[in-house]
Backbone and ligand atoms as CSV (ligand in chain L), in Angstrom:
chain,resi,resn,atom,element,x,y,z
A,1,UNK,N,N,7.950,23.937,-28.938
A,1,UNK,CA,C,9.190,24.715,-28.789
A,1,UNK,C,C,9.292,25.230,-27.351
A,2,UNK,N,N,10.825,25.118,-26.645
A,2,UNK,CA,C,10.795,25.509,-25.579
A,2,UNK,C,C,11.136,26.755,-25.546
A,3,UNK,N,N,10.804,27.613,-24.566
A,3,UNK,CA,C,10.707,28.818,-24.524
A,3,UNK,C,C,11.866,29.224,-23.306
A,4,UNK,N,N,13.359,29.023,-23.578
A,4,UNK,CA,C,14.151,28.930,-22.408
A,4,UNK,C,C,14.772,29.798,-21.892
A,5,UNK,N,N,14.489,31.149,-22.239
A,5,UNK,CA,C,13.998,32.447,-21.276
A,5,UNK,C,C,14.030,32.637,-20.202
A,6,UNK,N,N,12.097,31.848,-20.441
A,6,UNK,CA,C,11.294,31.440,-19.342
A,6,UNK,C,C,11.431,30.165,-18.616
A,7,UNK,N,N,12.055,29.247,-18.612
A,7,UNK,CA,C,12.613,27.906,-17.812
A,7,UNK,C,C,13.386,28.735,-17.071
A,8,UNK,N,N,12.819,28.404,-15.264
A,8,UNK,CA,C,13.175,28.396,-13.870
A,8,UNK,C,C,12.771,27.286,-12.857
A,9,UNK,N,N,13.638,27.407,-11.414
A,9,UNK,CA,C,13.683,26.415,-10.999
A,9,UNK,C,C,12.287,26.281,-10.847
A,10,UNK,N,N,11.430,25.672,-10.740
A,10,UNK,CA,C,9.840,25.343,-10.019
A,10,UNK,C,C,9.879,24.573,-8.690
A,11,UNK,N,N,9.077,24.492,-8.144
A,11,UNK,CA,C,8.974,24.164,-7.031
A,11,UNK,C,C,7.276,23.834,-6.729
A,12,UNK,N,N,6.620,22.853,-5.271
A,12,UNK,CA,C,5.775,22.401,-5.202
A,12,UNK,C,C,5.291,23.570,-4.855
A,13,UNK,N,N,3.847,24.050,-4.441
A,13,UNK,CA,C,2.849,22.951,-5.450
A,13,UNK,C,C,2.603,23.613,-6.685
A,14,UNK,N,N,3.528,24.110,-7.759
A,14,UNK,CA,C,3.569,24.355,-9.266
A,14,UNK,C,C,2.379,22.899,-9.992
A,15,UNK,N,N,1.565,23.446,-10.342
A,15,UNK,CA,C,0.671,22.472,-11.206
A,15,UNK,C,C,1.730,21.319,-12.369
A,16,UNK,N,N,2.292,22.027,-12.956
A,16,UNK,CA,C,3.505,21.182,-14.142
A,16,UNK,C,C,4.136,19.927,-13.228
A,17,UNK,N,N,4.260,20.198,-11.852
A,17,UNK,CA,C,5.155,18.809,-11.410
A,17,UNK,C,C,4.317,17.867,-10.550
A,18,UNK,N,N,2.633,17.980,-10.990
A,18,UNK,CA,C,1.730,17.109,-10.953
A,18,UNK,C,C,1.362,16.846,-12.651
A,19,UNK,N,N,1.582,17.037,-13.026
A,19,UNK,CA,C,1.194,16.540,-14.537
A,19,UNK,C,C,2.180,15.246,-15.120
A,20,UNK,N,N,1.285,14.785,-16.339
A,20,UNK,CA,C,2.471,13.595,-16.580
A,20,UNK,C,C,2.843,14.147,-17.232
A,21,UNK,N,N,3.986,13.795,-18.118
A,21,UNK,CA,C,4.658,15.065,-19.046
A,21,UNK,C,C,4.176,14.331,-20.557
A,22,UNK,N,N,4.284,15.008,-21.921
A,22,UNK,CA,C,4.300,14.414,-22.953
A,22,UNK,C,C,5.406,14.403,-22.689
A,23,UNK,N,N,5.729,13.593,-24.687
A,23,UNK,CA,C,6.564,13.177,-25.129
A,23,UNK,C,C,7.567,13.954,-25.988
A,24,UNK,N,N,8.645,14.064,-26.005
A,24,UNK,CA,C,9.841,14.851,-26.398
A,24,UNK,C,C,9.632,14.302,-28.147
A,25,UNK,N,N,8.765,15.000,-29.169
A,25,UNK,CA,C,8.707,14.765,-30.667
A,25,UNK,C,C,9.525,14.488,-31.430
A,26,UNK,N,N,10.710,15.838,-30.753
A,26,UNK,CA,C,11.921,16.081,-31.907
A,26,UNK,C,C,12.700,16.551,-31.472
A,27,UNK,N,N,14.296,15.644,-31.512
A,27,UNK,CA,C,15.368,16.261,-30.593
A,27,UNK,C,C,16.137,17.098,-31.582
A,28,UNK,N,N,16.001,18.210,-31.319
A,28,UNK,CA,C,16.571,19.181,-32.075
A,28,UNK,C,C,17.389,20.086,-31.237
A,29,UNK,N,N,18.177,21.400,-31.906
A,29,UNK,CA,C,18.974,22.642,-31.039
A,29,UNK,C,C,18.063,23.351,-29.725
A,30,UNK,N,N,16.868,23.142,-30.292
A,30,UNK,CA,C,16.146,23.903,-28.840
A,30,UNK,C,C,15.951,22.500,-27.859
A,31,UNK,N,N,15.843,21.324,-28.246
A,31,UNK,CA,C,15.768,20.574,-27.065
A,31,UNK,C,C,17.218,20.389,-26.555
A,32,UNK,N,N,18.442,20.531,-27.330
A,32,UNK,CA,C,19.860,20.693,-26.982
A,32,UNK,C,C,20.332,21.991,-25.643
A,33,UNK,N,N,19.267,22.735,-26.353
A,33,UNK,CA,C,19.704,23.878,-25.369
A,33,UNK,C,C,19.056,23.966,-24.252
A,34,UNK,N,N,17.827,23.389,-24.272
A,34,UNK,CA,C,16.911,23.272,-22.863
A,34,UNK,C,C,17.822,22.756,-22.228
A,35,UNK,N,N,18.228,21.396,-22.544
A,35,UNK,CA,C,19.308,20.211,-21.379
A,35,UNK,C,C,20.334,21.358,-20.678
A,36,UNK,N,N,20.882,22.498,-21.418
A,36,UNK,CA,C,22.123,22.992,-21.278
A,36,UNK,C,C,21.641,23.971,-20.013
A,37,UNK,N,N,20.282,24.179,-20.147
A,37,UNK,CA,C,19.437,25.376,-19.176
A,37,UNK,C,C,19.521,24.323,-17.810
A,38,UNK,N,N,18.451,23.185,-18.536
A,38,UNK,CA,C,18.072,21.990,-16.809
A,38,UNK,C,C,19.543,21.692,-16.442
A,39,UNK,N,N,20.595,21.612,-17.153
A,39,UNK,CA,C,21.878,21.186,-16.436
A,39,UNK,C,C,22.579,22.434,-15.350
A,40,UNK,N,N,22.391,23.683,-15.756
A,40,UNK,CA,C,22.748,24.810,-15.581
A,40,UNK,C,C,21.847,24.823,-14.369
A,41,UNK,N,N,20.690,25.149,-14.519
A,41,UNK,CA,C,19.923,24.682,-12.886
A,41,UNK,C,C,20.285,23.814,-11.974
A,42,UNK,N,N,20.496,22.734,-12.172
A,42,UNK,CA,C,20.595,21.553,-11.695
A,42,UNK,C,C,21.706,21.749,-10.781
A,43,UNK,N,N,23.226,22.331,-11.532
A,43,UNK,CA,C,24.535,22.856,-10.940
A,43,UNK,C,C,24.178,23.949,-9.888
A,44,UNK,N,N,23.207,24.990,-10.099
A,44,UNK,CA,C,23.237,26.654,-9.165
A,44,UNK,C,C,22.770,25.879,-8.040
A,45,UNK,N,N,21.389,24.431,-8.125
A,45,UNK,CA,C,20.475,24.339,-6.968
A,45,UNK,C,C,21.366,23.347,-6.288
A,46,UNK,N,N,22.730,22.639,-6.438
A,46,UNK,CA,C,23.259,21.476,-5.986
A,46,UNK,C,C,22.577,20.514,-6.545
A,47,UNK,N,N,22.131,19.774,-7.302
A,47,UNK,CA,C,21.452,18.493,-7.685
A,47,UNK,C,C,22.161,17.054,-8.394
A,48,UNK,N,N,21.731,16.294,-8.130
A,48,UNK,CA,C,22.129,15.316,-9.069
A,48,UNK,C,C,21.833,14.850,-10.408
A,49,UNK,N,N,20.399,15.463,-10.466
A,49,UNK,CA,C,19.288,15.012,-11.463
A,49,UNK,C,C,18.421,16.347,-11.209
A,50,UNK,N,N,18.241,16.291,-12.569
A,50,UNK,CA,C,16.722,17.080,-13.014
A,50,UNK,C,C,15.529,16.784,-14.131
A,51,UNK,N,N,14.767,16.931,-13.973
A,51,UNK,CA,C,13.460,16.517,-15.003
A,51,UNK,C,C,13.215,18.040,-15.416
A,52,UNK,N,N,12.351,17.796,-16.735
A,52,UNK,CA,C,11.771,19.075,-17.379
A,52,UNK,C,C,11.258,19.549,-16.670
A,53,UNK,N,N,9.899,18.690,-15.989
A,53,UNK,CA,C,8.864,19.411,-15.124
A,53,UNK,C,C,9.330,20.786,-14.150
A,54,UNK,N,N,10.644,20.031,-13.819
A,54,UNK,CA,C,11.507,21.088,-12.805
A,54,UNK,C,C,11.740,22.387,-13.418
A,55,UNK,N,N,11.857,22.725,-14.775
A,55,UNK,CA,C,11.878,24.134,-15.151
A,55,UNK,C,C,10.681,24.946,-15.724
A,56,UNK,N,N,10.096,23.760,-15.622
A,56,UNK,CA,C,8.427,24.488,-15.793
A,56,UNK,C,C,8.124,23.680,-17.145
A,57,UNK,N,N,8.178,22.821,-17.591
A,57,UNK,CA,C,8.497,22.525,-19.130
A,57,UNK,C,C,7.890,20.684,-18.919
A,58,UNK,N,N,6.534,20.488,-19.149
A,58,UNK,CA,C,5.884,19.213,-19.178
A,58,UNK,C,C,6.189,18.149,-19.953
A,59,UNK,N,N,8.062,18.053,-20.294
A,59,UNK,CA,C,7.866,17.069,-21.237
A,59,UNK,C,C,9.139,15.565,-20.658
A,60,UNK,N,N,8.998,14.555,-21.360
A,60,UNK,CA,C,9.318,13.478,-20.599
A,60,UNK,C,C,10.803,13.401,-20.990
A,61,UNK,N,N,11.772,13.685,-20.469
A,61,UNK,CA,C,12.890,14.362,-20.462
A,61,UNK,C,C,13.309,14.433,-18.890
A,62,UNK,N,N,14.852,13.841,-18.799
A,62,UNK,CA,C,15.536,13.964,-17.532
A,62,UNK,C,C,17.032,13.928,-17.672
A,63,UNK,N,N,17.685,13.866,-16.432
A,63,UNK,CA,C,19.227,14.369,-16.583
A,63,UNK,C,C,19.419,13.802,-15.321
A,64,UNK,N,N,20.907,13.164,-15.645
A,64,UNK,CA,C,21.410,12.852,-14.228
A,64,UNK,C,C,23.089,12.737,-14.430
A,65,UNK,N,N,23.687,13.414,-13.184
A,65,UNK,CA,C,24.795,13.675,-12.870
A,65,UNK,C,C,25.260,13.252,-11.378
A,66,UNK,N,N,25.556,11.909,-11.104
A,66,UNK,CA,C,25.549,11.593,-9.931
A,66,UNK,C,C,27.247,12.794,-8.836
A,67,UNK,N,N,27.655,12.959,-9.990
A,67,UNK,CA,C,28.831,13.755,-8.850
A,67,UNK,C,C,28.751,15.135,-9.685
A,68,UNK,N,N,27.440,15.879,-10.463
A,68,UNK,CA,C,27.617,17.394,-10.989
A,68,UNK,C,C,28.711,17.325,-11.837
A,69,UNK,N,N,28.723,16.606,-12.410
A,69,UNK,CA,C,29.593,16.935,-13.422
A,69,UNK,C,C,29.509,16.796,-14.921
A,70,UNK,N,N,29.743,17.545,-16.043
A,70,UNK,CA,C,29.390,17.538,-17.005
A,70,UNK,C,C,29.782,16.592,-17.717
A,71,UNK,N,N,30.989,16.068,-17.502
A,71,UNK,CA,C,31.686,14.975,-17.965
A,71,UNK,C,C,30.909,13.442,-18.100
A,72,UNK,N,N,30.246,13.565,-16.897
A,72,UNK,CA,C,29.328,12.177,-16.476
A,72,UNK,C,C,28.036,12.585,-16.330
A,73,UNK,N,N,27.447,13.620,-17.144
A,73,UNK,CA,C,25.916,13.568,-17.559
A,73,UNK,C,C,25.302,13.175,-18.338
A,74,UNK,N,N,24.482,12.509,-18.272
A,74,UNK,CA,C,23.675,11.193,-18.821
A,74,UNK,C,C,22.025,12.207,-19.120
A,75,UNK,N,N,21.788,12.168,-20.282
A,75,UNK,CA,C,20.393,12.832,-20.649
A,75,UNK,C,C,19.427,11.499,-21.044
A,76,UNK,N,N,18.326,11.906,-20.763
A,76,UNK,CA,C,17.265,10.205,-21.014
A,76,UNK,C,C,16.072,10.908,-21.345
A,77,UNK,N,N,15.798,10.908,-22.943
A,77,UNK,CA,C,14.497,11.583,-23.549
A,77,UNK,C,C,13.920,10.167,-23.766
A,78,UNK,N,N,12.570,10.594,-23.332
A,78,UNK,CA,C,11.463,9.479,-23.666
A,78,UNK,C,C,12.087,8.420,-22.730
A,79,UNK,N,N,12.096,8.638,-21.548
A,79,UNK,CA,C,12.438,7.128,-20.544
A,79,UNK,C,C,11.600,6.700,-20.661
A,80,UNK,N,N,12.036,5.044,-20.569
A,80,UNK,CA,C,11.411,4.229,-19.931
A,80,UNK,C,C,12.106,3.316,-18.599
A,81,UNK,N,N,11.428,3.331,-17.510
A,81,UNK,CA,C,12.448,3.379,-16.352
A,81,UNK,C,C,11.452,1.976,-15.781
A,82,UNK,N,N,12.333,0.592,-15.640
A,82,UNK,CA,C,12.027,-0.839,-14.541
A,82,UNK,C,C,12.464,-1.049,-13.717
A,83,UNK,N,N,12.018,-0.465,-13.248
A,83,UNK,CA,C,12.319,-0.975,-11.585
A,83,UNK,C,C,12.397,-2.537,-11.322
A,84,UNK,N,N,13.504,-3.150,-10.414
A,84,UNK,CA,C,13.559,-4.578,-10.368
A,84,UNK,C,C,14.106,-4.715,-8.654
A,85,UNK,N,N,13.808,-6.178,-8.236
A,85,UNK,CA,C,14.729,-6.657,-6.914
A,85,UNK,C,C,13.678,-5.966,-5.900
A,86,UNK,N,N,15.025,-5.811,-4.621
A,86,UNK,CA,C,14.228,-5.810,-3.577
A,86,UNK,C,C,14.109,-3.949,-3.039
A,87,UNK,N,N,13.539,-3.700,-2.402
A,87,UNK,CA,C,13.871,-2.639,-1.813
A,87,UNK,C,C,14.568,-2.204,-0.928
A,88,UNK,N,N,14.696,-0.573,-1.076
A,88,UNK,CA,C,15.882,-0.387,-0.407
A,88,UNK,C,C,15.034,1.303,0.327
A,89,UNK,N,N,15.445,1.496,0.979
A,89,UNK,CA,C,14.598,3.015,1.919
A,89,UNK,C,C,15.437,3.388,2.632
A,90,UNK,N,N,15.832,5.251,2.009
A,90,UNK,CA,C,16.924,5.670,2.104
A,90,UNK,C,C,16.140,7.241,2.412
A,91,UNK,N,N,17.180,8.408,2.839
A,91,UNK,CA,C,16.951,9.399,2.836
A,91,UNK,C,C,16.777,10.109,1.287
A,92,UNK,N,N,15.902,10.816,1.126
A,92,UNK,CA,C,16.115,11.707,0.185
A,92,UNK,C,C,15.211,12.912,-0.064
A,93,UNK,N,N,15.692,13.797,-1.182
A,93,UNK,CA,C,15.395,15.097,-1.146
A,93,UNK,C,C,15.503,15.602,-2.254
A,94,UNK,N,N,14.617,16.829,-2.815
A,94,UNK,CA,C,14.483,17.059,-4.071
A,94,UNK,C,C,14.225,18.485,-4.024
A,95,UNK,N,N,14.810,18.928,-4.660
A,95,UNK,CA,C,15.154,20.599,-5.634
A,95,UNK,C,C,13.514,21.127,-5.469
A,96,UNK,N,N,12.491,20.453,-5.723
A,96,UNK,CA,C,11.340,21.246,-6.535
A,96,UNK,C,C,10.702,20.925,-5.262
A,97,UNK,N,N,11.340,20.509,-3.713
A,97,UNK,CA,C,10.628,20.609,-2.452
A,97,UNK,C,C,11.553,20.370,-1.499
A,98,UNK,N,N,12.087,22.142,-1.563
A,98,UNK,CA,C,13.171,22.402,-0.715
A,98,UNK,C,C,12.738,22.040,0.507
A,99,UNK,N,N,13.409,22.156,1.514
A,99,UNK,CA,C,13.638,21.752,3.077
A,99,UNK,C,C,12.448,20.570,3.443
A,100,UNK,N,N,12.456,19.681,2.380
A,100,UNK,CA,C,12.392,18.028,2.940
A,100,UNK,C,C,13.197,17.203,3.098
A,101,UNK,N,N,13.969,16.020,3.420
A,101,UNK,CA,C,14.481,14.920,3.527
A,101,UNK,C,C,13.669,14.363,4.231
A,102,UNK,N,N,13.487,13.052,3.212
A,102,UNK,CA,C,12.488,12.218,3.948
A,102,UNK,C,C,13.022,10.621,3.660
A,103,UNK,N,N,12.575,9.601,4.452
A,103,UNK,CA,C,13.080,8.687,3.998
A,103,UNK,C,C,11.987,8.216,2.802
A,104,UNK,N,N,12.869,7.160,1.964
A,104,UNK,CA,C,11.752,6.929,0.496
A,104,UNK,C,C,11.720,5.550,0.108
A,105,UNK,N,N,10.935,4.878,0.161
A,105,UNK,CA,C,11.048,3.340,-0.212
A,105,UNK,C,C,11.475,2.986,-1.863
A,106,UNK,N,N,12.606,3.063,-2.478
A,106,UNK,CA,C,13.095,2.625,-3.575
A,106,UNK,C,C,12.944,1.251,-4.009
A,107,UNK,N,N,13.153,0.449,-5.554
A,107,UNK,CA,C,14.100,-0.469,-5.708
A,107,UNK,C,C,15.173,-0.497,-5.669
A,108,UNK,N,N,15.896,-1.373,-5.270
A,108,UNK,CA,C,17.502,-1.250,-5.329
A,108,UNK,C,C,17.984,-1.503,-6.754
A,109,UNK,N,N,17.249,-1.997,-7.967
A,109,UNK,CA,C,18.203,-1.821,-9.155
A,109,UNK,C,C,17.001,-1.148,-10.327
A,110,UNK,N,N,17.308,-0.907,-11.005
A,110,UNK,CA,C,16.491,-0.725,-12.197
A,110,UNK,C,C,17.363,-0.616,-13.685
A,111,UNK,N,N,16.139,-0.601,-14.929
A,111,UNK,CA,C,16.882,-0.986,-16.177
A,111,UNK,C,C,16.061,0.616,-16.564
A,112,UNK,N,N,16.749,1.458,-17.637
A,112,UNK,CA,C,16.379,2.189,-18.438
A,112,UNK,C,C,16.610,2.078,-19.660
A,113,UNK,N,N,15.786,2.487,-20.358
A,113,UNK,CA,C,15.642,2.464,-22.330
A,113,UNK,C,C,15.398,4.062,-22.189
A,114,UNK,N,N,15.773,4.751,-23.363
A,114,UNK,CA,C,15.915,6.093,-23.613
A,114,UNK,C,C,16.386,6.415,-24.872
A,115,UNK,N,N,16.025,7.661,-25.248
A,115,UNK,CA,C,16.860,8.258,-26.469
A,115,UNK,C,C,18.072,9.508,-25.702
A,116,UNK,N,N,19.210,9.444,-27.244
A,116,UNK,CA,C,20.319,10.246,-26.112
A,116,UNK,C,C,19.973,11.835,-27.469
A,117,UNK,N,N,20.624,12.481,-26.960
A,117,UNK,CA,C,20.765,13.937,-27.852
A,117,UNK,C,C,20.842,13.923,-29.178
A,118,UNK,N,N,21.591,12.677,-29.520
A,118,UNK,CA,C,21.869,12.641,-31.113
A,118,UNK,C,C,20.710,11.779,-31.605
A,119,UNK,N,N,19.856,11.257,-31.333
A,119,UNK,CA,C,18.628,10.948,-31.635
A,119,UNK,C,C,18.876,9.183,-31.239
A,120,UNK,N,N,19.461,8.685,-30.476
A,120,UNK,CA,C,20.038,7.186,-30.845
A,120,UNK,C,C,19.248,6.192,-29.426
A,121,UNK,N,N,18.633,4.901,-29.532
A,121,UNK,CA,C,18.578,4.763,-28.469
A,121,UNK,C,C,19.181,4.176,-27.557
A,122,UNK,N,N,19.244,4.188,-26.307
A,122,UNK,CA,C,20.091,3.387,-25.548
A,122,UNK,C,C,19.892,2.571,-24.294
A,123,UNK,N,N,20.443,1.949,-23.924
A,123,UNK,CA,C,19.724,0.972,-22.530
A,123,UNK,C,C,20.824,0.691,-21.535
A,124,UNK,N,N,20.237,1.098,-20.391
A,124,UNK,CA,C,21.637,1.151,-19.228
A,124,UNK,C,C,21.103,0.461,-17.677
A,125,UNK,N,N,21.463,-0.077,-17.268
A,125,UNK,CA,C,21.565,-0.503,-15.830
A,125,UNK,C,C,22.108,0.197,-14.682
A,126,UNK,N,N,20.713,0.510,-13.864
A,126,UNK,CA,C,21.280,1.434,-12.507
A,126,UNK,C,C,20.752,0.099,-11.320
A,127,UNK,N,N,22.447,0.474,-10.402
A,127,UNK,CA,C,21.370,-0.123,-8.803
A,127,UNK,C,C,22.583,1.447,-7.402
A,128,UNK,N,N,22.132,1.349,-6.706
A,128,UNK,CA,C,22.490,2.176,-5.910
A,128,UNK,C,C,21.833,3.583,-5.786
A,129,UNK,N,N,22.648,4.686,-6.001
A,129,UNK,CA,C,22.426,6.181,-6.030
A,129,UNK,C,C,21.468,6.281,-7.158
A,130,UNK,N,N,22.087,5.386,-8.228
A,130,UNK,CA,C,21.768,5.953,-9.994
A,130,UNK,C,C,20.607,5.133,-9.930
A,131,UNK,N,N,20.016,3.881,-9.210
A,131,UNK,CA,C,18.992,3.205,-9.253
A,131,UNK,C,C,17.643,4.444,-8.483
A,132,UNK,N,N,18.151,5.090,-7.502
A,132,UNK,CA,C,17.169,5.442,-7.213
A,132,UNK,C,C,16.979,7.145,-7.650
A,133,UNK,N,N,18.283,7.647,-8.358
A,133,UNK,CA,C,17.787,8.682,-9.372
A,133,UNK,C,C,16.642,8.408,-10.224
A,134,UNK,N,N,17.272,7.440,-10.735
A,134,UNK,CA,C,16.348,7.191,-12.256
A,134,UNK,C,C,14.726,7.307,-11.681
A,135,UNK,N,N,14.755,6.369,-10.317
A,135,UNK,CA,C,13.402,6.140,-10.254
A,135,UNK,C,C,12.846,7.514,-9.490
A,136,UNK,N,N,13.486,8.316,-8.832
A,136,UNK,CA,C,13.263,9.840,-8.420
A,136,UNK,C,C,12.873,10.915,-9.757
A,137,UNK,N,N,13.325,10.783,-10.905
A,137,UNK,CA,C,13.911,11.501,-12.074
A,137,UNK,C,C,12.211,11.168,-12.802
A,138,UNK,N,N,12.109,9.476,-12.978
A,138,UNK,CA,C,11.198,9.198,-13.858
A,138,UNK,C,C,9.475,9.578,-13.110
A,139,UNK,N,N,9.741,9.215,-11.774
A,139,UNK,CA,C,8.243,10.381,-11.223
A,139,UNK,C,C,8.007,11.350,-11.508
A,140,UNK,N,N,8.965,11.927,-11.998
A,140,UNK,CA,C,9.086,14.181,-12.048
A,140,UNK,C,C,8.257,13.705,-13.481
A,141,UNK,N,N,8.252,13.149,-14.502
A,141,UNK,CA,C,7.664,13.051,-15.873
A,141,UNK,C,C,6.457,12.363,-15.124
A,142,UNK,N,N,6.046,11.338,-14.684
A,142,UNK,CA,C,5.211,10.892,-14.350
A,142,UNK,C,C,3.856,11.752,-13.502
A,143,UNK,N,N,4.641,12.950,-13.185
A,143,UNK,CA,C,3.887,13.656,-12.518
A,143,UNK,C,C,3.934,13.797,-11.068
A,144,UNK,N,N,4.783,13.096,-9.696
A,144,UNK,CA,C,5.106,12.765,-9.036
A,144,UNK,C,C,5.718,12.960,-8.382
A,145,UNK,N,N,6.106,13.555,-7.138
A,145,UNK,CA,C,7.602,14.112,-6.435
A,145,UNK,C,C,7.551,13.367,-5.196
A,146,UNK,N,N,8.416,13.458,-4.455
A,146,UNK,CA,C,8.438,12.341,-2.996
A,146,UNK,C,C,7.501,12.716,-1.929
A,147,UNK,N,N,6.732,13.629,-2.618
A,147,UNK,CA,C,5.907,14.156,-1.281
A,147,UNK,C,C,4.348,12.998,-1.798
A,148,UNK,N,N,4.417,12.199,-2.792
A,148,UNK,CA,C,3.672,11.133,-3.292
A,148,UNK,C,C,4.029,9.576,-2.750
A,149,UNK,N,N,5.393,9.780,-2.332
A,149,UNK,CA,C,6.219,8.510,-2.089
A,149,UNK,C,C,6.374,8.702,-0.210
A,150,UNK,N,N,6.640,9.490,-0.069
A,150,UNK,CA,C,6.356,9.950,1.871
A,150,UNK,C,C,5.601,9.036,2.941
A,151,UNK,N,N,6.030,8.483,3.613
A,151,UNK,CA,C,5.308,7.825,4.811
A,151,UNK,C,C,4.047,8.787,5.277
A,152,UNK,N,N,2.313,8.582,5.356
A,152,UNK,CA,C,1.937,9.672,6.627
A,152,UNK,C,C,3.191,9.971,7.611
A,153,UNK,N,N,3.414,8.998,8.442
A,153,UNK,CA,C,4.413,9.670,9.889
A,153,UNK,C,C,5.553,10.973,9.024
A,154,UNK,N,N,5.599,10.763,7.978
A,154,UNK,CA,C,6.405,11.728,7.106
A,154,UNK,C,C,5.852,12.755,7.048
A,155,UNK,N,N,4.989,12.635,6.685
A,155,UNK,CA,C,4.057,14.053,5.868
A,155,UNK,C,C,3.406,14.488,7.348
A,156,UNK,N,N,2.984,13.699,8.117
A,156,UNK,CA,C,2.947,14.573,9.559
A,156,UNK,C,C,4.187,15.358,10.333
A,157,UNK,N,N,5.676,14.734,9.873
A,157,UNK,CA,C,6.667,15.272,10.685
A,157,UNK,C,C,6.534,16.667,9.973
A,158,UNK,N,N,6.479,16.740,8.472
A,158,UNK,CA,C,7.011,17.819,7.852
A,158,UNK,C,C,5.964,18.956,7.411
A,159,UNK,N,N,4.834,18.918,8.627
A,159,UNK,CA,C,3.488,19.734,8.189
A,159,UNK,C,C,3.428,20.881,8.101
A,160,UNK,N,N,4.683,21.436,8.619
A,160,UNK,CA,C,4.973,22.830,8.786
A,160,UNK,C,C,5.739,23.418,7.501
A,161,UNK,N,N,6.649,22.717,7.279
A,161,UNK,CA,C,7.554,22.724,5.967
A,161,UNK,C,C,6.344,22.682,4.509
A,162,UNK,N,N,5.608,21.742,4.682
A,162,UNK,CA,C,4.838,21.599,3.496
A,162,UNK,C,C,3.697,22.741,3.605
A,163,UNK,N,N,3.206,23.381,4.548
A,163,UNK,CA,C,2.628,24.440,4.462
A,163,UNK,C,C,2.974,25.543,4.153
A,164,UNK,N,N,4.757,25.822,4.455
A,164,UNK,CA,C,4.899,27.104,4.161
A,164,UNK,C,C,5.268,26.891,2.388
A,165,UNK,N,N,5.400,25.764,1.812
A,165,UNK,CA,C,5.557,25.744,0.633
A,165,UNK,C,C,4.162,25.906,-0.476
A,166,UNK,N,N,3.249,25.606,0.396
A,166,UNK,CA,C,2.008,25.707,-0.288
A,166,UNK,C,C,1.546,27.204,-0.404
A,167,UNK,N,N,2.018,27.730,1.111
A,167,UNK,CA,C,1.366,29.588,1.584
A,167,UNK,C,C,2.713,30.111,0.322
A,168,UNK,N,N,3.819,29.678,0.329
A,168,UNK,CA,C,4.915,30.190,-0.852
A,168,UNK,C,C,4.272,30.587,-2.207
A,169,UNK,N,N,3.337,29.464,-2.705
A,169,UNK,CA,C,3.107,29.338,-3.616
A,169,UNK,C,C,1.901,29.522,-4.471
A,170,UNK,N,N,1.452,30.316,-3.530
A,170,UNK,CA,C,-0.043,31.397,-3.532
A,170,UNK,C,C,0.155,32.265,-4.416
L,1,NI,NI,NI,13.169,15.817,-7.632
């Protein structure tokens, strides 16, 4: 049971967004209302996407809203996320490790399998923005954030940034 109270934004180096996440048991009103919390975050921090891990909450569960909007939010319990094709290395940046942009070596398409809210499953095709959500989205369960995916010359530009997030988080 989630405890959604206590679900806030998290941020590195929070132990939960190195963990892999379990598995989402039973989609019920409290996993209905968590989504309504991670969506509600997701909107205050600017985001496109959010994972559980991001509210403190270890379970394999994500959300994506490529333009914030409720209309076109897509929930994916229990992903399974394939990456396919060639790559593509783009800027990007993530909620749970403010003041990075870094560039990130993606695939350019991928396939997802998932369950949706009403318990049903479903299978969708991303390539672009939504290709490299999914695969941004499905690390946060995996345990993973871009500071895993980072060039060294990266993680050397941003040594200052990643320190004060670590001294933050003392
Ligand atoms: Ni992220």
């Amino acid at each position: 049971m989630v405890d959604i109270d206590k679900c806030q934004m998290t941020r590195y180096p929070a132990e939960v967004l190195a963990q892999r996440a379990k598995p989402v048991e039973k989609i019920d009103d409290n996993i209905r209302q968590f989504v309504d919390k991670m969506f509600d975050l997701m909107i205050k921090y600017k985001g496109v996407g959010f994972a559980a891990p991001q509210a403190g909450v270890s379970l394999r569960l994500f959300i994506i809203s490529l333009d914030g909007s409720r209309e076109h939010l897509k929930v994916f319990v229990n992903p399974t996320v394939t990456p396919s094709g060639e790559f593509d290395t783009n800027e990007e940046g993530c909620l749970s490790v403010p003041g990075i942009y870094t560039k990130i070596r993606r695939y350019k398409q991928c396939a997802v399998t998932a369950t949706d809210l009403d318990g049903n499953e479903f299978k969708d095709q991303g390539e672009g923005l939504y290709a490299r959500a999914l695969q941004h989205e499905y690390d946060h369960i995996e345990g993973m954030t871009i500071l895993n995916r980072m060039s060294q010359t990266a993680r050397i530009a941003h040594r200052k940034q990643l320190k004060k997030l670590q001294e933050r988080g003392k």
